[in-house]
ZALOZA-307538 format. One record per residue (C-alpha): chain; x, y negated, z negated; residue number from 1. Coordinates in Angstrom, 1 decimal, always signed. Example, Ala and Ser with C-alpha at 12.3 -4.5 7.8 and 13.67 -1.06 7.14 Angstrom:
BEGIN
ATOM   mol       px       py       pz   seq
ATOM     A    +12.3     +4.5     -7.8     1
ATOM     A    +13.7     +1.1     -7.1     2
% end
This chain:
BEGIN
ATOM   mol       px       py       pz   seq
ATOM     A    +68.4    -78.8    -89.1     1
ATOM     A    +67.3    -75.4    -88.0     2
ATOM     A    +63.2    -76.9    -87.4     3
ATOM     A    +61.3    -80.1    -88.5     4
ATOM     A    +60.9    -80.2    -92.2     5
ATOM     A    +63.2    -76.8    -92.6     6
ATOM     A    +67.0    -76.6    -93.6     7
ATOM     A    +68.9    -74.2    -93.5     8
ATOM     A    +73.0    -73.3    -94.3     9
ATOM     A    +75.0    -70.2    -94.4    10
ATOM     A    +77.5    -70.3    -97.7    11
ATOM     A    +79.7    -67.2    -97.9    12
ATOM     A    +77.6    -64.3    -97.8    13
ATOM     A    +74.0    -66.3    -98.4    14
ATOM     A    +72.0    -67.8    -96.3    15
ATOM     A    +70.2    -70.9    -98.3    16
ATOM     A    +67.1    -71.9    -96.6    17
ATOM     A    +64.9    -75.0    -97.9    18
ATOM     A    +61.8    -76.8    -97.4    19
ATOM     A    +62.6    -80.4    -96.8    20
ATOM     A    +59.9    -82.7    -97.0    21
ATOM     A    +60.4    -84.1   -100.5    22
ATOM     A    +58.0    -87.3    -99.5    23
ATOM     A    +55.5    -85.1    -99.3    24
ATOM     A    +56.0    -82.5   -102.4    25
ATOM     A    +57.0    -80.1    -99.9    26
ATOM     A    +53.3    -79.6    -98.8    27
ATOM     A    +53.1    -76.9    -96.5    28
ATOM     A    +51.8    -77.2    -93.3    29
ATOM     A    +51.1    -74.2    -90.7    30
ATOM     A    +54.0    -75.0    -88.9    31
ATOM     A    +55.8    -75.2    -91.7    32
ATOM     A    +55.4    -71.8    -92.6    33
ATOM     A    +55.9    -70.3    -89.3    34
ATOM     A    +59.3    -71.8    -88.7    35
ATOM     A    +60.5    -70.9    -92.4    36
ATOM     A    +59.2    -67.4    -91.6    37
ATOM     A    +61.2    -67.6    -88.1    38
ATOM     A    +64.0    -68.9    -89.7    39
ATOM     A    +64.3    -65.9    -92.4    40
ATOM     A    +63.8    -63.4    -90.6    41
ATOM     A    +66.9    -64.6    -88.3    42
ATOM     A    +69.1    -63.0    -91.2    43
ATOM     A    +67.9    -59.3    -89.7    44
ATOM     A    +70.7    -59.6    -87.1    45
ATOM     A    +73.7    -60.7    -89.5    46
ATOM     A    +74.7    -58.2    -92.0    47
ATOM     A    +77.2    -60.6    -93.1    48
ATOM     A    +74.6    -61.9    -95.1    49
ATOM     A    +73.7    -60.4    -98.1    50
ATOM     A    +70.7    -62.7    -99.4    51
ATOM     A    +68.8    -65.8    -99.0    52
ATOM     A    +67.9    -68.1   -101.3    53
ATOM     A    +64.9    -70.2   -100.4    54
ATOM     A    +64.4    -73.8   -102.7    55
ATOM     A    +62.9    -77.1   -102.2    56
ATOM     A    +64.2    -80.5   -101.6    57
ATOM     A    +63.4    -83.5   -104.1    58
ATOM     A    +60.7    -83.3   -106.9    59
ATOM     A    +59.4    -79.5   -106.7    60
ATOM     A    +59.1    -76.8   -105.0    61
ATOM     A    +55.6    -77.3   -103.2    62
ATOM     A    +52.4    -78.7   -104.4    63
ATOM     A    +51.0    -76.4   -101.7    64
ATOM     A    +49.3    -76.4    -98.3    65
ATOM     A    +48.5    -79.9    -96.3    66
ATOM     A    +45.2    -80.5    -96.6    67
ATOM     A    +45.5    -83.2    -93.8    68
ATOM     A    +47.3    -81.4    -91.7    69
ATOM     A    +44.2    -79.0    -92.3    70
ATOM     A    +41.8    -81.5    -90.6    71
ATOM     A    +44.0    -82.4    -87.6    72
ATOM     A    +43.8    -78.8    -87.0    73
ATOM     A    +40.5    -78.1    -87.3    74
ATOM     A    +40.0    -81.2    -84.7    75
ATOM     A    +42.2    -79.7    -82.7    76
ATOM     A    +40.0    -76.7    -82.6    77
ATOM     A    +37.1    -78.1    -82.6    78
ATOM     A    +35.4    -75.9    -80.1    79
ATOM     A    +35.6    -73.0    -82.6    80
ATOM     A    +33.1    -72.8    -85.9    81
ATOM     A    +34.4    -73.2    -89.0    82
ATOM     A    +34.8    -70.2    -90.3    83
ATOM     A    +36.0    -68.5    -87.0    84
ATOM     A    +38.5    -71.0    -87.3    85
ATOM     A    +39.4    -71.0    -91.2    86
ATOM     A    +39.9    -66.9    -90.1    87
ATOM     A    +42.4    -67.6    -87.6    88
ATOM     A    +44.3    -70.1    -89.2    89
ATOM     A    +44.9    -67.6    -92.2    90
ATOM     A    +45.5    -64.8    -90.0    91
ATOM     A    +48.7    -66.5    -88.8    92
ATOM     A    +49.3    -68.1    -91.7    93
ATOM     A    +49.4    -64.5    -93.2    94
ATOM     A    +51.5    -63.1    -90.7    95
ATOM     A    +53.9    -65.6    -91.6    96
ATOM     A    +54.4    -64.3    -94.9    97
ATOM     A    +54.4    -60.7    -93.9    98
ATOM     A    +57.4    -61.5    -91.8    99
ATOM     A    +58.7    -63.1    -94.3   100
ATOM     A    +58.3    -60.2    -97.0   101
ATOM     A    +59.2    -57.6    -94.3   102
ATOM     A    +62.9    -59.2    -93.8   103
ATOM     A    +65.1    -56.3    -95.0   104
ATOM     A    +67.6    -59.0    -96.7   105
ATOM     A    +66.8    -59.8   -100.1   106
ATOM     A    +65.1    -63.0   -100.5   107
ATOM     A    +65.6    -64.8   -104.1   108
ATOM     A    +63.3    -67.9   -104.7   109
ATOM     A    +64.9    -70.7   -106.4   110
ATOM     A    +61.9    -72.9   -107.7   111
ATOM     A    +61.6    -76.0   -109.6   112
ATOM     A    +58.9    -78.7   -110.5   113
ATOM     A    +56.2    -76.8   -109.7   114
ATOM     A    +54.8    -74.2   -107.4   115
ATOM     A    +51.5    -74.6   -106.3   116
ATOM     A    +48.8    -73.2   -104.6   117
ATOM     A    +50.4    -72.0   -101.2   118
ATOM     A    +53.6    -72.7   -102.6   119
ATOM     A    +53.3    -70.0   -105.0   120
ATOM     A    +51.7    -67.5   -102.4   121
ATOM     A    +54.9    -68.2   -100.7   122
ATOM     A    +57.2    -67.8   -103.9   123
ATOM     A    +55.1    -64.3   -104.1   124
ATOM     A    +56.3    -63.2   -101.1   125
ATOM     A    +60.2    -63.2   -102.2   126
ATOM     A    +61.5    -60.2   -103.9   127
ATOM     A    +62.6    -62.1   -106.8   128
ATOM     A    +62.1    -65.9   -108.1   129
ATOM     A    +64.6    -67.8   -109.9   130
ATOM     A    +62.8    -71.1   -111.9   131
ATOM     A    +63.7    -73.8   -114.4   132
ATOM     A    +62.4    -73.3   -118.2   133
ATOM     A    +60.3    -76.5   -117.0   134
ATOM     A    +58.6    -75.1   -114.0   135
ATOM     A    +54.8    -74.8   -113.7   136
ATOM     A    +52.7    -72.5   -111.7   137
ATOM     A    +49.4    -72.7   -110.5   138
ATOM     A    +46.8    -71.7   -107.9   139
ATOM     A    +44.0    -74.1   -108.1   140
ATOM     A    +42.3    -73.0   -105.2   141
ATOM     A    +38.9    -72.2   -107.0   142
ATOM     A    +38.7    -75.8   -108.5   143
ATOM     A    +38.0    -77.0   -104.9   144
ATOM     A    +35.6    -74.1   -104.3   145
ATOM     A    +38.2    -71.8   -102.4   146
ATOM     A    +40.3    -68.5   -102.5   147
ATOM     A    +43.8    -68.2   -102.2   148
ATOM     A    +43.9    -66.5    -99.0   149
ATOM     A    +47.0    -66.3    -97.5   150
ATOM     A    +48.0    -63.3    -99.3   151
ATOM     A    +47.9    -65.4   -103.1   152
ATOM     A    +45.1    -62.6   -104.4   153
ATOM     A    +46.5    -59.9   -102.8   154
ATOM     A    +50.1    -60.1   -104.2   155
ATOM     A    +49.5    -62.0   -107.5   156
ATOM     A    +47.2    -58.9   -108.6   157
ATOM     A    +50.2    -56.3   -107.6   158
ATOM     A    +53.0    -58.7   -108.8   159
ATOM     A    +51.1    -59.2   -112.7   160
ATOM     A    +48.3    -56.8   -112.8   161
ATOM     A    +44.7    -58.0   -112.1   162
ATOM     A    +43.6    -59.2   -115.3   163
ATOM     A    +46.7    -61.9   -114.8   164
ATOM     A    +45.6    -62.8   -111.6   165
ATOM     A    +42.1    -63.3   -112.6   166
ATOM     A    +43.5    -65.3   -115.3   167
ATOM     A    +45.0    -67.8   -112.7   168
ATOM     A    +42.7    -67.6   -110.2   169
ATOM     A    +39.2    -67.9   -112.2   170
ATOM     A    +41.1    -70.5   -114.5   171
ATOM     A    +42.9    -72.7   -112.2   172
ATOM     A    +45.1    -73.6   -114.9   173
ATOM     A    +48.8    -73.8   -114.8   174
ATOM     A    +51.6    -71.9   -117.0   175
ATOM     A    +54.8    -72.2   -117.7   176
ATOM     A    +58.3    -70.1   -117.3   177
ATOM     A    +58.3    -68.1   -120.3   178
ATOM     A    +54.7    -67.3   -119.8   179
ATOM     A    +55.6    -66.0   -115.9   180
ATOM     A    +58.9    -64.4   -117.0   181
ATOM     A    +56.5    -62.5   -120.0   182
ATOM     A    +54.2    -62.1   -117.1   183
ATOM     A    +57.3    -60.4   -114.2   184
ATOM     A    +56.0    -63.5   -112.2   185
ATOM     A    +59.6    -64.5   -112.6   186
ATOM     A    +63.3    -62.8   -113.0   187
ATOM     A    +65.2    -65.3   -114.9   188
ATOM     A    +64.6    -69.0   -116.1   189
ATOM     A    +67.3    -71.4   -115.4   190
ATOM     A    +68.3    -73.9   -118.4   191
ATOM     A    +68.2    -77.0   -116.1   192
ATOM     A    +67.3    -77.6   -112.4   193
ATOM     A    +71.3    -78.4   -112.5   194
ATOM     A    +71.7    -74.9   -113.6   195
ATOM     A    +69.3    -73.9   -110.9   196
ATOM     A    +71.8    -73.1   -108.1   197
ATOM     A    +74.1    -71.0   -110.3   198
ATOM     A    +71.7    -68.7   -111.8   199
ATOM     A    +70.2    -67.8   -108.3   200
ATOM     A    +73.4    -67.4   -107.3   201
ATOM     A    +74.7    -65.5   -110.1   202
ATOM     A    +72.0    -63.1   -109.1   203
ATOM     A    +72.8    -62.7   -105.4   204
ATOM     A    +75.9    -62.0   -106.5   205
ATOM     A    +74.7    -59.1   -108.3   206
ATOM     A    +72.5    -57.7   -105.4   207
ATOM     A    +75.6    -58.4   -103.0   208
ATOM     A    +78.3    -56.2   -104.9   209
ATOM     A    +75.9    -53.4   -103.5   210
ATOM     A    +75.9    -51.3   -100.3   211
ATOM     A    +73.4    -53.6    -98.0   212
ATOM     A    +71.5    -50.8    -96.6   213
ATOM     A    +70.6    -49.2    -99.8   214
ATOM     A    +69.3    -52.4   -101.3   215
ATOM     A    +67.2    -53.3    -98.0   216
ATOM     A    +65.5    -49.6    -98.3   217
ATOM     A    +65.1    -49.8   -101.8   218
ATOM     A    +62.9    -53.1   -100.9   219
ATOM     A    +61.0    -51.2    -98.4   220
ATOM     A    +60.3    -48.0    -99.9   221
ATOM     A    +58.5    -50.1   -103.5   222
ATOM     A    +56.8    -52.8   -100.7   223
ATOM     A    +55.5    -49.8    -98.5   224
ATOM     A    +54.8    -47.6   -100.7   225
ATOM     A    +52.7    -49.9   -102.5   226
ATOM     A    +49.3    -48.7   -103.0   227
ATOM     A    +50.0    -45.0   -101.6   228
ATOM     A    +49.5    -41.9   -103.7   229
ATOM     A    +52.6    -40.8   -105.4   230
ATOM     A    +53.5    -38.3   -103.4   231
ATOM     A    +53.7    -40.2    -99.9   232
ATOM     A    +55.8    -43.2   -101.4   233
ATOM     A    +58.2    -40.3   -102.7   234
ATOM     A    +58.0    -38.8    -98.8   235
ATOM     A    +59.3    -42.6    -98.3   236
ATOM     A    +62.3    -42.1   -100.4   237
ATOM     A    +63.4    -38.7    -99.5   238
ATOM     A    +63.5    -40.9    -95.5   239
ATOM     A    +65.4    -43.3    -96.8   240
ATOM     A    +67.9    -41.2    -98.4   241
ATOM     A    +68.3    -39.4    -95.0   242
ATOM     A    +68.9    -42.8    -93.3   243
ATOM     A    +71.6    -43.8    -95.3   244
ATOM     A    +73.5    -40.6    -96.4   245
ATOM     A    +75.6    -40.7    -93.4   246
ATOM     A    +76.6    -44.6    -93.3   247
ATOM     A    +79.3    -45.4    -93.2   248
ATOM     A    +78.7    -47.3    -96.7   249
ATOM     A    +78.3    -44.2    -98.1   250
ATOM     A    +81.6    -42.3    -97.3   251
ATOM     A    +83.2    -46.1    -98.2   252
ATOM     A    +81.3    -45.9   -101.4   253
ATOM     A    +82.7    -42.3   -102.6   254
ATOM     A    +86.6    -43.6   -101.6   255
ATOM     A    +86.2    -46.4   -103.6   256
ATOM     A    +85.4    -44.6   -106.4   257
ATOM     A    +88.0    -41.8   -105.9   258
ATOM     A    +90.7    -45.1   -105.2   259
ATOM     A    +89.0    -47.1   -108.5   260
ATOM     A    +88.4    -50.5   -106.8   261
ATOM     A    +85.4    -52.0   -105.3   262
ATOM     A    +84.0    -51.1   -102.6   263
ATOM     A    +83.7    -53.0    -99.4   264
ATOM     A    +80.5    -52.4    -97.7   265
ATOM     A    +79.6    -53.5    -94.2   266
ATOM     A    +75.9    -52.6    -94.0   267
ATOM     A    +76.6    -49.5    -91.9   268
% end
């Protein structure tokens, strides 16, 4: 048990990270986040591992963020207006997920049930999401008169496009696996949440066959260079490629090839 409500195990060359609070759909509390967040981001300073793979115990994935945990915090605060509050609380709650999106390591969600609200802000902030072909996803935040604040507009819109995210966000309504995976809201469906593990897996696998510091700049030049004019992100890339060209990965990339077996990177 790496923090209340958060469990975590290394396997091999993954790290598998879940929310555990099955009772309560995995509802997400503030603290929550910030130890999953903490947790993650642990994986910086082991280049042993090669991804995480974030799920969530019994019936789904999350049905979102506490809204009782809400009110005990807002009690707990109760010096501060409401909105000056409200700001803060998503200001860390933001931070959270910027941590979490920052983390070099890839970060593969495997999701099931459903993915709601928060719970898909958080999927959003992966690089890639694994589901079930029965998974629904939804951000219902408008049917209760709110936003999706904690990063949900901001990363929907650049993850489908904004007439998608208006889609989801002005309708409230929830779709389904094929309609993500048509959408690039998901990478690949899963046959059964049996299956689940596997397929996640199966792509880890994939990412992990390849030289660790490529893959973590290749993350980082498309996530900063998000937004910037063309000719900055490529100023990005032609960085990166200065930071890697003399890793060692690189020189035990090239033997490998001249020696026709796979290479054995180290991530340095």
């Amino acid at each position: 048990m790496s923090a209340e409500f958060i469990t975590s195990k290394i396997e091999g060359k993954f790290y598998f990270v879940s929310l555990n609070r099955p009772e309560k759909r995995n509802a997400i509390t503030a603290q929550m986040l910030i130890d999953l967040a903490e947790e993650i981001r642990k994986v910086d300073e082991h280049p042993e591992i090669r991804a995480v793979i974030v799920s969530g115990e019994g019936p789904m994935f999350s049905a979102g963020i506490d809204i009782t945990s809400l009110g005990q915090a807002k009690q707990d605060n109760s010096n501060l207006s409401v909105g000056r509050w409200l700001r803060r609380l998503a200001e860390k709650l933001q931070h959270a997920l910027n941590i979490i999106e920052a983390t070099e390591v890839p970060i593969i969600g495997a999701l099931h049930g459903q993915v709601m609200g928060m719970g898909l802000e958080l999927a959003l902030a992966f690089d890639l999401r694994v589901t079930t072909a029965d998974c629904l996803f939804s951000i219902p935040e408008s049917r209760m008169g709110l936003v999706a604040d904690v990063g949900g507009s901001t990363r929907l819109s650049r993850t489908v496009g904004p007439s998608r995210a208006k889609d989801l966000l002005m309708t409230s309504r929830s779709i389904g696996a094929e309609e993500a995976m048509q959408w690039g809201l998901v990478n690949r469906i899963a046959s059964s949440e049996a299956d689940l593990k596997e397929k996640t897996v199966e792509l880890a696998e994939q990412i992990s066959k390849n030289a660790p510091l490529a893959v973590g700049l290749a993350k980082l030049i498309i996530d900063q260079g998000d937004g910037l004019d063309k000719h900055t992100q490529m100023a990005i890339e032609r960085w990166a490629q200065s930071e890697v060209i003399g890793s060692e990965d690189v020189h035990e990339a090239m033997t490998a090839f001249m020696e026709k077996r796979p290479a054995n990177f180290k991530g340095k």
